[in-house]
C-alpha positions in Angstrom: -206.2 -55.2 143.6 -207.6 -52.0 142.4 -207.9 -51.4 138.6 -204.7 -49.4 136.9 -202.2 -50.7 139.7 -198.7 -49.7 138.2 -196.0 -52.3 139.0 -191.8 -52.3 138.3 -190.5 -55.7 139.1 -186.9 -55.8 138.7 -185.4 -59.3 137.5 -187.9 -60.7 136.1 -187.3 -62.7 133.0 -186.9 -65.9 135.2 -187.1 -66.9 138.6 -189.0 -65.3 141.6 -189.3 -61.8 139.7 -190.9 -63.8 136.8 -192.9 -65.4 139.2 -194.1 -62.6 140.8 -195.0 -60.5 137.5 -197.0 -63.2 136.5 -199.2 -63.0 139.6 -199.4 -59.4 139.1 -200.1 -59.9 135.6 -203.0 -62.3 136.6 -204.5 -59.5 139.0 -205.2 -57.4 136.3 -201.6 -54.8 137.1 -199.4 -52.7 134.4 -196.4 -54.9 135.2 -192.7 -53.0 133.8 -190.7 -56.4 133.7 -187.2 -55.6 133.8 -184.2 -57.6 133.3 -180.8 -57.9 131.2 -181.8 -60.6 129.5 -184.0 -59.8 126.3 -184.0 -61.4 123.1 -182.0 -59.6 121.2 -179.2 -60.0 124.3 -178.5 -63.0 126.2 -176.6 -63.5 129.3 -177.3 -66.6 130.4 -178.4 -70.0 128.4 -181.0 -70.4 130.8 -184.5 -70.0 129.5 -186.0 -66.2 129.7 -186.4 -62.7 128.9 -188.2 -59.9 129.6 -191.0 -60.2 126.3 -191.3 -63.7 127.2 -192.6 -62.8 131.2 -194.2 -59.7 129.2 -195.9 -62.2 127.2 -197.0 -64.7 129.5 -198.5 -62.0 132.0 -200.7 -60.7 129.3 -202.2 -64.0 128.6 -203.0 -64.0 132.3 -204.7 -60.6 131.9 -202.3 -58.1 132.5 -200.5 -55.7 130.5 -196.8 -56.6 130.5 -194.3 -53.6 129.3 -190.5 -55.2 128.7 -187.4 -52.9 129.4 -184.1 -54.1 129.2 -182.1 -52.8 132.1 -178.8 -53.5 133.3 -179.5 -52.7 136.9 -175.8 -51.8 137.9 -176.0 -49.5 135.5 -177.4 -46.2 137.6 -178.3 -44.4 134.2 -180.3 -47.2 132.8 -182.4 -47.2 136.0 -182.9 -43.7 136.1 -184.4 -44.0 132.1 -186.7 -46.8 133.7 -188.3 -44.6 135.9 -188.5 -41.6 134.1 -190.9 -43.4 131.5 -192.6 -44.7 134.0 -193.2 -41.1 135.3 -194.2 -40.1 131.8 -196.4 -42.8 130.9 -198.6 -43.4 134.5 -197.0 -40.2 136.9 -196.9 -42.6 139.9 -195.9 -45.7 141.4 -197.9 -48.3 143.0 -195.6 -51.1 143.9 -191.7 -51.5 143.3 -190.0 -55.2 143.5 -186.7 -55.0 143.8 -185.4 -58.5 143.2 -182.7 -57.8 140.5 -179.5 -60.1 141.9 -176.9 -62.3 140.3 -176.2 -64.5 143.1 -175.9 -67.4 140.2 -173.1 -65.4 138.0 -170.5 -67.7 140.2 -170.5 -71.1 141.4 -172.2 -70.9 144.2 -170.8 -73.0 147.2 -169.8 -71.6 150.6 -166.4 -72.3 152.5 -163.9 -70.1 154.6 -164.2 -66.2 153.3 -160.9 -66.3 152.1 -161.4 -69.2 149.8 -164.1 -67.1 148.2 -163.6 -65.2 144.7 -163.9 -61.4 145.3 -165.7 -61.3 142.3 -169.0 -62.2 144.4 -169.2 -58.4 145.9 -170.1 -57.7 142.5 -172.5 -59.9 142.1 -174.3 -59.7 145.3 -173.4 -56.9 146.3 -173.2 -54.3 143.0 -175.9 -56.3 141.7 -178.2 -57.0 144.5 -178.2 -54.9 147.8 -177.2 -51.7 145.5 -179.7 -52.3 142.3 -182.3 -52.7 145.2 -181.7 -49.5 147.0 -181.1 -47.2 143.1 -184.1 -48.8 142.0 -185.8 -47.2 145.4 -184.0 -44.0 145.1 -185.0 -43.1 141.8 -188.5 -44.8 142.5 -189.8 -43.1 146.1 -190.8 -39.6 144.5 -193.4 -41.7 142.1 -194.2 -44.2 145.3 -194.8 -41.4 147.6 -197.6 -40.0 144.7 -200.0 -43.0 144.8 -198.9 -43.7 148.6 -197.2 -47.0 146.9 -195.1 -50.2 148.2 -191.6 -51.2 148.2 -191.1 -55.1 148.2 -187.5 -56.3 148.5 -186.6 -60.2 147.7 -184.1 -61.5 150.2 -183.4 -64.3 152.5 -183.7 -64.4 156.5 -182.4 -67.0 158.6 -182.1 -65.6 162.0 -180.9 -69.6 163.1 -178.0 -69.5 161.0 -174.5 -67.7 161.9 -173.7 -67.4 158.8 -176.2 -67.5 156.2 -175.8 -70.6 153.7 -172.0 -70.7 154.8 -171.0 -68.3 152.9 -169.9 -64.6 153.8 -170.5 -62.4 150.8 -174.3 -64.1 150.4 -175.0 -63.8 154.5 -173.9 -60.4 154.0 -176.1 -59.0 150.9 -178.9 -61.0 152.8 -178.6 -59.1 155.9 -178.2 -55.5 153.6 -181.1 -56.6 151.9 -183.0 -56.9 155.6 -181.8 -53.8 157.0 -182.1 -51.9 154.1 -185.6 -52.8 154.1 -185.8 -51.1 157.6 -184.2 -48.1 156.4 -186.6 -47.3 153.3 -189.4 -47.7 155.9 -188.6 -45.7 158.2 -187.9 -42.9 155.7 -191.3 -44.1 153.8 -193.8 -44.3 156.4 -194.5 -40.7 157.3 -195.3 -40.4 153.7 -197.4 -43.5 153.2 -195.4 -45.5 151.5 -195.2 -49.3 152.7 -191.5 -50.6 153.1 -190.5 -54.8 153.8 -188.5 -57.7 152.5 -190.1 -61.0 151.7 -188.3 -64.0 152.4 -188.7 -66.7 150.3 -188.3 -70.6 150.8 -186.5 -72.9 149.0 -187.5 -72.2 145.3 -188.0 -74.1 141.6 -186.1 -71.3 139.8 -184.8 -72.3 135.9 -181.3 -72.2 138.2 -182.4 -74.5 140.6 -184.1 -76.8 138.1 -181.5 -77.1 135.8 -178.5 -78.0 138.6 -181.3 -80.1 140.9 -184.4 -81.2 138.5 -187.7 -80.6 138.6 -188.5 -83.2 141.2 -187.9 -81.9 144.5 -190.3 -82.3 147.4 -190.6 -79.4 149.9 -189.5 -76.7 146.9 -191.8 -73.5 146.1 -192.8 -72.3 143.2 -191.9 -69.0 141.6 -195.5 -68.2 141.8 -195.5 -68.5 145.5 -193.6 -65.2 146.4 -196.1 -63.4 143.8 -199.1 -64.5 145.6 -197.6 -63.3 148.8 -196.7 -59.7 147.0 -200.2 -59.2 145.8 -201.7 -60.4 149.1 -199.3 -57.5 150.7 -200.1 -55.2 147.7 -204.1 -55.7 148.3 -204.2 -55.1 152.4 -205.3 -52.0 153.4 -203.0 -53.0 156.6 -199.8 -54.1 155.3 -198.2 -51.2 157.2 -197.7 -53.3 160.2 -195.2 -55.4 158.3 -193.2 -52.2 157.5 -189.5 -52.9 158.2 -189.8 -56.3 158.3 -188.5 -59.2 156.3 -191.3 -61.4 156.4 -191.3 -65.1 154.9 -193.4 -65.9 152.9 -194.9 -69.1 154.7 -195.3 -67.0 157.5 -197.5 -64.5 154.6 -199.1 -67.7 153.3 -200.7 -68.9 156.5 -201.9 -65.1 157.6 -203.4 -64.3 154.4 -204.5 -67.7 153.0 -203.4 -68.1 149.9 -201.4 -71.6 148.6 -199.0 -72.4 146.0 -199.9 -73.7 142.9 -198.7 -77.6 143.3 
């Protein structure tokens, strides 16, 4: 990855955006790690904020800058990129992973048994943060002839992803909408796709499951795959596409860390 790489990574004080800064981080990149969750304002009694991923990219050789951003909130977003037009005047890669899938118990069941209160939260909070955290980005993208990673989840095998409407539904946004940026993006050489990660050890995941559980990915995992995308001169042929990220693992070669 070339020296000076300029990275946003939404949602990353824990989970697969942590993990992914942390690669970036560890590549050398001017991560943004963006999040609600900072320490002088907690969310969630889960562990992590943004200076903490800041912090721990740094010791991995990067330069982490924490922002606290609400990502439903459109004017926070647009502050978030502004400075990083003042500060760098370009983009280099955008990871839009911000999503609250967790703020309800999550457990699916007939639609109608479902609390509305998930649109938010997967919806508001996911497919939309994705697509305002594009908008505002593209202009700065479209300067360094940039990517645009989304995080979501494909299962083409299932009719209803994880039995539950509101998630199958901001999973299949988050693939489409994928599609959409590239096919604006391409014609000005900007890279567009959706990674698809597996089953994954998020601090969520952990603290309901354990740490013990064969067959899990790290959160590191995705990041290797999102700096393998970030450092091929030919990841344009996966424009549009949501991609998993075993299927990135065994094209590019990299592994997980355990």
């Amino acid at each position: 990855m070339a020296d000076g790489t300029v990275a946003v990574v939404t949602g990353a004080a824990r989970g697969i955006g942590r993990g992914i800064a942390l690669v970036l981080g560890e590549a050398g990149a001017t991560v943004y790690v963006t999040d609600r969750e900072s320490r002088d304002r907690r969310h969630s009694a889960l562990p992590g904020t943004v200076e903490d991923t800041a912090e721990q990219l740094e010791e991995r050789g990067g330069r982490g800058i924490p922002v606290r951003v609400d990502h439903t909130d459109d004017r926070a977003v647009e502050a978030l990129f502004a400075r990083v037009r003042d500060e760098h005047g370009g983009l280099d890669l955008l990871v839009a992973n911000a999503f609250d899938g967790n703020a309800l118990p999550f457990a699916g069941g007939p639609f109608w048994t479902l609390p509305l209160d998930h649109w938010r939260n997967m919806i508001d909070a996911g497919v939309r943060s994705h697509l305002v955290s594009a908008w505002h980005a593209a202009p700065l993208l479209i300067e360094r002839k940039g990517m645009v990673v989304l995080t979501g989840y494909a299962d083409p095998s299932a009719e209803v992803i994880a039995g539950h409407l509101f998630y199958d539904l901001a999973m299949t946004c988050v693939s489409r909408l994928a599609r959409s940026l590239a096919h604006d993006l391409r014609p000005h050489g900007v890279t567009a796709l959706a990674v698809s990660p597996g089953f994954t050890r998020t601090e969520a995941i952990v603290a309901e499951l354990g740490d013990d559980l064969p067959g899990t990915d790290s959160v590191e995992f995705p990041g290797r795959a999102v700096r393998a995308l970030l450092e091929d001169p030919e990841a344009g042929r996966h424009a549009g596409r949501t991609v998993p990220v075993a299927d990135l693992a065994g094209e590019y070669g990299f592994t997980d860390i355990r």
